[in-house]
N, CA, C and O atoms as CSV, one atom per row, in Angstrom:
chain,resi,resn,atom,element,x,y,z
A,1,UNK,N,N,7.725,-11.662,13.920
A,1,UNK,CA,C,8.917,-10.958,14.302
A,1,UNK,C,C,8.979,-9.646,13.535
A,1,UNK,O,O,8.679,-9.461,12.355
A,2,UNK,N,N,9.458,-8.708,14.497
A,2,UNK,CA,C,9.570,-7.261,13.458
A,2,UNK,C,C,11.080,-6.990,13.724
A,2,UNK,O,O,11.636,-7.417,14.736
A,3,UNK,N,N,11.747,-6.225,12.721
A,3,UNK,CA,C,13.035,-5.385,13.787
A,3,UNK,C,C,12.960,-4.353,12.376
A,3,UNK,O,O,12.489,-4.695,11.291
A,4,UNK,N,N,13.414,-3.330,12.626
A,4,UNK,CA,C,13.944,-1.963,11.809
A,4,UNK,C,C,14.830,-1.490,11.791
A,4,UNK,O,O,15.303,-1.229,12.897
A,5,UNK,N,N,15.301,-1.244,11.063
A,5,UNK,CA,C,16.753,-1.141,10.785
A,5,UNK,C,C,16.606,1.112,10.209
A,5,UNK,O,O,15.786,1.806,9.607
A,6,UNK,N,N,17.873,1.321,10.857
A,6,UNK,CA,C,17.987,2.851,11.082
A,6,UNK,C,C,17.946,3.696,9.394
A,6,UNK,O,O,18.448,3.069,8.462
A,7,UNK,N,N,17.340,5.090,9.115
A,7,UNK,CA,C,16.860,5.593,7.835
A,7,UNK,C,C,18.610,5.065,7.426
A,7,UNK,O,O,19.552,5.067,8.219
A,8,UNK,N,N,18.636,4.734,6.281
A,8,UNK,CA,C,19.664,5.358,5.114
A,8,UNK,C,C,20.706,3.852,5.431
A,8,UNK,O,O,21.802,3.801,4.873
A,9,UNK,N,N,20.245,2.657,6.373
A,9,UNK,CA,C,20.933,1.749,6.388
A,9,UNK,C,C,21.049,0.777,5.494
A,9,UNK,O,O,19.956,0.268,5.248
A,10,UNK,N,N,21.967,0.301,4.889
A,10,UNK,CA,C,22.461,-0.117,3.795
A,10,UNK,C,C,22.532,-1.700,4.442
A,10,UNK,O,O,23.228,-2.078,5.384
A,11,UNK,N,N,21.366,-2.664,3.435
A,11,UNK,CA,C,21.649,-3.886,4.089
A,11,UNK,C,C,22.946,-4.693,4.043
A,11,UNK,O,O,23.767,-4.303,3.213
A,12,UNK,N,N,23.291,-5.816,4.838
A,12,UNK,CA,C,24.526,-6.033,4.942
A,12,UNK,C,C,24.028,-7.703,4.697
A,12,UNK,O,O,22.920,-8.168,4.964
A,13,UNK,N,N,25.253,-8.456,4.083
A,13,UNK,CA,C,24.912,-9.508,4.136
A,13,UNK,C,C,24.380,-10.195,5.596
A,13,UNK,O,O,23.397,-10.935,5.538
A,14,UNK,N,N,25.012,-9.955,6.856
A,14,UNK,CA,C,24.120,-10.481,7.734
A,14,UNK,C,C,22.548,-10.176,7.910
A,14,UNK,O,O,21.694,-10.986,8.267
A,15,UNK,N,N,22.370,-8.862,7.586
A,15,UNK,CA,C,20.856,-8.595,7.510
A,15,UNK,C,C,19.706,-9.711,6.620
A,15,UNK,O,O,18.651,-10.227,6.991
A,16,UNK,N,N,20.611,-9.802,5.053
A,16,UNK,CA,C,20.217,-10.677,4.317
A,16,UNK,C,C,20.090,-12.304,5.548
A,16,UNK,O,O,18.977,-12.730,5.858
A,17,UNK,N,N,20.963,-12.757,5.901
A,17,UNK,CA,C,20.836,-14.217,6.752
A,17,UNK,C,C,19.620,-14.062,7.596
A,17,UNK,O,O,18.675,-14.849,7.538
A,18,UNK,N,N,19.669,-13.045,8.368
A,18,UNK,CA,C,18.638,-13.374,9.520
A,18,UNK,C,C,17.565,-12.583,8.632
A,18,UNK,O,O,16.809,-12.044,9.441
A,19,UNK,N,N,17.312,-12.389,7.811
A,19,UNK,CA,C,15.943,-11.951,7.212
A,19,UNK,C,C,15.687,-13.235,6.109
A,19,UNK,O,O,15.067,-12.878,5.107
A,20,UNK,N,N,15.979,-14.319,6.142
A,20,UNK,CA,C,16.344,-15.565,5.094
A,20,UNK,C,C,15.773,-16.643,6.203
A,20,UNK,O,O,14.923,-17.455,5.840
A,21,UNK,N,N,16.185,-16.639,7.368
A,21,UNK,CA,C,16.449,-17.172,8.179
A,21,UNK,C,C,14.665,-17.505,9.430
A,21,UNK,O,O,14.141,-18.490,9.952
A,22,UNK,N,N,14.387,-16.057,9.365
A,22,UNK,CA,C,13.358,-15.860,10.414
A,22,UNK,C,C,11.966,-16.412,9.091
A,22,UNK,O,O,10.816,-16.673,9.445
A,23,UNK,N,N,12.576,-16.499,7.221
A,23,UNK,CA,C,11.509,-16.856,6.843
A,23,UNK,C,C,10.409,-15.217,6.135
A,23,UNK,O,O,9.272,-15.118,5.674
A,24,UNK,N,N,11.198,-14.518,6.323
A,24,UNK,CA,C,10.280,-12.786,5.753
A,24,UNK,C,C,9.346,-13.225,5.167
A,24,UNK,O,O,9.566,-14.141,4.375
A,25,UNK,N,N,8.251,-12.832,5.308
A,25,UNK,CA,C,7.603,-12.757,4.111
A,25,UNK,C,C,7.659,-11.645,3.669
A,25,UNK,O,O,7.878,-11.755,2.462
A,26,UNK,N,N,7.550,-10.087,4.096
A,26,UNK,CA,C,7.484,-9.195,3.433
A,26,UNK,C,C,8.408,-8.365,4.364
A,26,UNK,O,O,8.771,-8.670,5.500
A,27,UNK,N,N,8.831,-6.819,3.372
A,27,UNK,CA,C,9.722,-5.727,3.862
A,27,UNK,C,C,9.107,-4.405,3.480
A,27,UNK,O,O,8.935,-3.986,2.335
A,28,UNK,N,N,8.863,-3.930,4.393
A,28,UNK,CA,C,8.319,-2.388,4.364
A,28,UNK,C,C,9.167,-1.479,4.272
A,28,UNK,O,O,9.881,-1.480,5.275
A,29,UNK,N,N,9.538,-0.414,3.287
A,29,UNK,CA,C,10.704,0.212,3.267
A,29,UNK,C,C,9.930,1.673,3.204
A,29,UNK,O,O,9.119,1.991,2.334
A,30,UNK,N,N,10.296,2.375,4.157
A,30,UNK,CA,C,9.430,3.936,4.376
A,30,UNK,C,C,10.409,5.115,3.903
A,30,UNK,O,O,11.479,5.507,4.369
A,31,UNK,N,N,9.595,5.562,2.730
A,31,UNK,CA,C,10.182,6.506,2.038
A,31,UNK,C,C,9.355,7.930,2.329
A,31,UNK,O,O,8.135,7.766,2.359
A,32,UNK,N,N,9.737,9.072,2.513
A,32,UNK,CA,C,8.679,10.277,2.295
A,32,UNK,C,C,7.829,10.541,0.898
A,32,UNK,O,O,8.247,10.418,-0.253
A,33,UNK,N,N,7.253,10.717,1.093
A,33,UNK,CA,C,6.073,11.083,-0.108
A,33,UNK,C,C,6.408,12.802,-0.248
A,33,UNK,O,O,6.114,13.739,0.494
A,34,UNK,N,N,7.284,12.729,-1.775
A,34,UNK,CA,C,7.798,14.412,-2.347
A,34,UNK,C,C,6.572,14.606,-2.953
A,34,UNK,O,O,6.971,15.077,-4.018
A,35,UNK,N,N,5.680,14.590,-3.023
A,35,UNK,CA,C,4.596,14.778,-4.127
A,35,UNK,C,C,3.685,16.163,-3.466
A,35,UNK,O,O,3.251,16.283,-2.321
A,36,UNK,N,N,3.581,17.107,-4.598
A,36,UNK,CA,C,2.910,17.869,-3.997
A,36,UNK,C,C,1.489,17.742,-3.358
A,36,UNK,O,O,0.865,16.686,-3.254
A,37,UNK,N,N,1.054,19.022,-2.929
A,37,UNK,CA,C,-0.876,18.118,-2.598
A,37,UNK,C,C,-1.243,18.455,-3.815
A,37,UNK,O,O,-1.578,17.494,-4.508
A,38,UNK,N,N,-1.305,19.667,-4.400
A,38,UNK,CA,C,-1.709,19.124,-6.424
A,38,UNK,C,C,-1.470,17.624,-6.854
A,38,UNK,O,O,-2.407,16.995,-7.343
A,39,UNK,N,N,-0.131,16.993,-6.666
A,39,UNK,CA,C,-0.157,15.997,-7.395
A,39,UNK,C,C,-0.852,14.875,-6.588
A,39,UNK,O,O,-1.400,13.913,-7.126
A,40,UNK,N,N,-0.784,15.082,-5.221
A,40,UNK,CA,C,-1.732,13.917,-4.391
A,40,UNK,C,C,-3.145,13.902,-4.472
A,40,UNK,O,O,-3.914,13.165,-3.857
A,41,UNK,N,N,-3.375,14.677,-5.186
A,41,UNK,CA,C,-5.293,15.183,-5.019
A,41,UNK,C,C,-5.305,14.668,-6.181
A,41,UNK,O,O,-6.145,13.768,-6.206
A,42,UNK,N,N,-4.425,14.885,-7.840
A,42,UNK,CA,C,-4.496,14.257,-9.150
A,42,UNK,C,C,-4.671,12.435,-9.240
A,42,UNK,O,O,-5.394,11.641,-9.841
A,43,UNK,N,N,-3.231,12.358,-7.987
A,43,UNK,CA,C,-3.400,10.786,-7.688
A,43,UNK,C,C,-4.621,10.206,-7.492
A,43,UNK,O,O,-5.196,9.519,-8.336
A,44,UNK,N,N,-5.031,10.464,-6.405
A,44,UNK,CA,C,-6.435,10.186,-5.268
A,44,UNK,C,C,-7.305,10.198,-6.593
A,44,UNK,O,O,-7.416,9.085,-7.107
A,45,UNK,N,N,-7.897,11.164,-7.197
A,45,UNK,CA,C,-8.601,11.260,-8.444
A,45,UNK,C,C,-8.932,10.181,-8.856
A,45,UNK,O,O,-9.996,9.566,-8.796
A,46,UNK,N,N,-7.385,9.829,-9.549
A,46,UNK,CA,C,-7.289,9.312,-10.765
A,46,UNK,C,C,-7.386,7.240,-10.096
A,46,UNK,O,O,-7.743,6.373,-10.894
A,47,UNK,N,N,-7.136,7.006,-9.132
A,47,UNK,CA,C,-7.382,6.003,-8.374
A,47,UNK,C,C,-8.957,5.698,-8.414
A,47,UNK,O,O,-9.410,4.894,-9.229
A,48,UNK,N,N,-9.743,6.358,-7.524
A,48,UNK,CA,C,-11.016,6.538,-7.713
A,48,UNK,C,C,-11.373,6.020,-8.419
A,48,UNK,O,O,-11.809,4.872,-8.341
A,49,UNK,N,N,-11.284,6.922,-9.644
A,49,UNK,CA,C,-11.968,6.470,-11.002
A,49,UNK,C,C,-11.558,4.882,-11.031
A,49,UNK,O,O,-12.273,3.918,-10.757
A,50,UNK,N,N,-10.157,4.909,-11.456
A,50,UNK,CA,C,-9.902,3.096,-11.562
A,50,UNK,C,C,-10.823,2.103,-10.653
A,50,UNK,O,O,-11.409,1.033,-10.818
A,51,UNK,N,N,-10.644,2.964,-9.697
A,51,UNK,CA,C,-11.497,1.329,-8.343
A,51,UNK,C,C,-12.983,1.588,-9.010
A,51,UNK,O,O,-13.685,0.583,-9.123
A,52,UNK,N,N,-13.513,2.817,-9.451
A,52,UNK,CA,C,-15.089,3.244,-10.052
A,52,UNK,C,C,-15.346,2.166,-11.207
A,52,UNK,O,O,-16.326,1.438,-11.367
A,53,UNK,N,N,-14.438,2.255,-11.793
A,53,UNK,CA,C,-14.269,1.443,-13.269
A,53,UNK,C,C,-14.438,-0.049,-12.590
A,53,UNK,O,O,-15.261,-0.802,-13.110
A,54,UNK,N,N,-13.831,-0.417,-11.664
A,54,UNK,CA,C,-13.572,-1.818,-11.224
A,54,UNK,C,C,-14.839,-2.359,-10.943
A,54,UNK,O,O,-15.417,-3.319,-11.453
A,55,UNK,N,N,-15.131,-1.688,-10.165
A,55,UNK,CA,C,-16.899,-1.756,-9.537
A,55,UNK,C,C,-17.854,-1.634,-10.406
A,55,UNK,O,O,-18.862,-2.325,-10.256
A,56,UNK,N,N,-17.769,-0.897,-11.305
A,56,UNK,CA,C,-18.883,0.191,-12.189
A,56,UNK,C,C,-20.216,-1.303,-11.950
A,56,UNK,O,O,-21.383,-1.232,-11.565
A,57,UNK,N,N,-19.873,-1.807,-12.124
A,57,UNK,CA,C,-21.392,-3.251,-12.445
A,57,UNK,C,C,-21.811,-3.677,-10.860
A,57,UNK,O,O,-23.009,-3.715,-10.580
A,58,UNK,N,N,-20.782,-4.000,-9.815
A,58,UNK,CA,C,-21.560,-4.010,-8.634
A,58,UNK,C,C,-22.313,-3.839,-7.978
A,58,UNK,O,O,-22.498,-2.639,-7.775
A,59,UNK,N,N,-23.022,-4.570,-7.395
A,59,UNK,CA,C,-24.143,-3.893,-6.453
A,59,UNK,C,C,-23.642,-3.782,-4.690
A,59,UNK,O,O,-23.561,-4.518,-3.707
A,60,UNK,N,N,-23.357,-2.172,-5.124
A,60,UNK,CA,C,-22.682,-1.848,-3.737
A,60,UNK,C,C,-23.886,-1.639,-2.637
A,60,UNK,O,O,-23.554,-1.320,-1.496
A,61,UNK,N,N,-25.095,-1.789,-2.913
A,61,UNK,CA,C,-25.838,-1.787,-1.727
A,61,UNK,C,C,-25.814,-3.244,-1.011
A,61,UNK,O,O,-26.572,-3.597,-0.108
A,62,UNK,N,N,-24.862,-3.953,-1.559
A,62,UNK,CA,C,-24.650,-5.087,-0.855
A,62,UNK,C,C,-23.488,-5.013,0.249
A,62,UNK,O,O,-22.336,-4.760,-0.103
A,63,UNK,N,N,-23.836,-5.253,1.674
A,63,UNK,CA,C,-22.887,-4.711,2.543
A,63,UNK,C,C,-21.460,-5.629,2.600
A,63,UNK,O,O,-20.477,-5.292,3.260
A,64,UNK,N,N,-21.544,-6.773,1.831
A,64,UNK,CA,C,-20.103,-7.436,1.619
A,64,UNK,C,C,-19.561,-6.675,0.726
A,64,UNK,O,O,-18.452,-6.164,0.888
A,65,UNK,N,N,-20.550,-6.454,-0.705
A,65,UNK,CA,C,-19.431,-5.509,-1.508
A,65,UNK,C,C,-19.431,-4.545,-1.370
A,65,UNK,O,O,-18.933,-3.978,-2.343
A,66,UNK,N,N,-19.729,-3.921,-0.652
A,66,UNK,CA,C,-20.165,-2.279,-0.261
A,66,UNK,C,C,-18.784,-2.248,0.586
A,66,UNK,O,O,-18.213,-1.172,0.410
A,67,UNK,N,N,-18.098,-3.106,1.440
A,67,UNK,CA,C,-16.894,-3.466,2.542
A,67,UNK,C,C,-15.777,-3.430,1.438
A,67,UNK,O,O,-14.862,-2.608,1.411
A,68,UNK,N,N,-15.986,-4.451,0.524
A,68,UNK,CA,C,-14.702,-5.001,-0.062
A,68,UNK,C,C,-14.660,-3.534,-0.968
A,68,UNK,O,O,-13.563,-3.004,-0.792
A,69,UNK,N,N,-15.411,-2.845,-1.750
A,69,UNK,CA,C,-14.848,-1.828,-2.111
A,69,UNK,C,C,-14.438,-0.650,-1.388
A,69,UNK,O,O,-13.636,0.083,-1.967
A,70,UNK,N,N,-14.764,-0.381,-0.434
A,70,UNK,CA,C,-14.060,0.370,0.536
A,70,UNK,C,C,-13.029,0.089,0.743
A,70,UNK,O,O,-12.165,0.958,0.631
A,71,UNK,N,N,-12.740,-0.989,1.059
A,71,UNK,CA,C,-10.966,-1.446,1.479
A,71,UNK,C,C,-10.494,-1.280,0.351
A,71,UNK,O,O,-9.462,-0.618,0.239
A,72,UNK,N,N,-11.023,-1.747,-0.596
A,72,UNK,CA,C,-10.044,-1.374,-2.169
A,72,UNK,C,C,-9.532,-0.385,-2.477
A,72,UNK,O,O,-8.362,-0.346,-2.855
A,73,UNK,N,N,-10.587,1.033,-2.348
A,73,UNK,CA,C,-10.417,2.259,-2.183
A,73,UNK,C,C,-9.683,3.146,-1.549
A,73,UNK,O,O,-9.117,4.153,-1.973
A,74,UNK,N,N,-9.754,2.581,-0.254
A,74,UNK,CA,C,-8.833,2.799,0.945
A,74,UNK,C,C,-7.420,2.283,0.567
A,74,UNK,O,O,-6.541,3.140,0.662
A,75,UNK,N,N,-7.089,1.246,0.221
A,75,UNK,CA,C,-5.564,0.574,0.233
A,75,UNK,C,C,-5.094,1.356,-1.226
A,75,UNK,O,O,-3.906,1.679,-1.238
A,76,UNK,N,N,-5.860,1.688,-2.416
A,76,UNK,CA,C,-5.243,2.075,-3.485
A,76,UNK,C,C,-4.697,3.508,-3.489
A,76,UNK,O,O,-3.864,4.002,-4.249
A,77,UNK,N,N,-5.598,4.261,-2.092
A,77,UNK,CA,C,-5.660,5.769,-2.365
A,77,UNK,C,C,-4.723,5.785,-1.115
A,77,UNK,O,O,-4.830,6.877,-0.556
A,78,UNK,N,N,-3.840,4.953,-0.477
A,78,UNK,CA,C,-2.711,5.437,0.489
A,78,UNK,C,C,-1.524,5.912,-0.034
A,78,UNK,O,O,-0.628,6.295,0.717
């Protein structure tokens, strides 16, 4: 089940019931990204390195881990 609720809406206790109710597992709340592209390019960077560090011993010519660090990379640097 999905439903979305309008920018700047303030949940209400009924929101709370039927989001209790249907069982949520998770809530996506979409905010704009104020960050300049200086500071998004510093981010991205500085991510990198971390997932680099994570890996550093892997053998990414292995195409399972060669996958799983890509997605890592990918999901940290959104």
């Amino acid at each position: 089940m999905s439903f979305s609720l309008p920018a700047g809406h303030t949940l209400t206790d009924d929101n709370l019931r039927q989001i209790a109710s249907h069982r949520v597992e998770f809530i996506f709340i979409a905010e704009p990204d104020l960050r300049s592209d200086e500071d998004v390019a510093i981010d991205t960077a500085r991510v990198a390195g971390q997932v680099m560090r994570i890996f550093e011993r892997a053998n990414l010519s292995d195409p399972t881990m060669a996958a799983l660090f890509d997605q890592v990379l990918t999901y940290r640097s959104a």
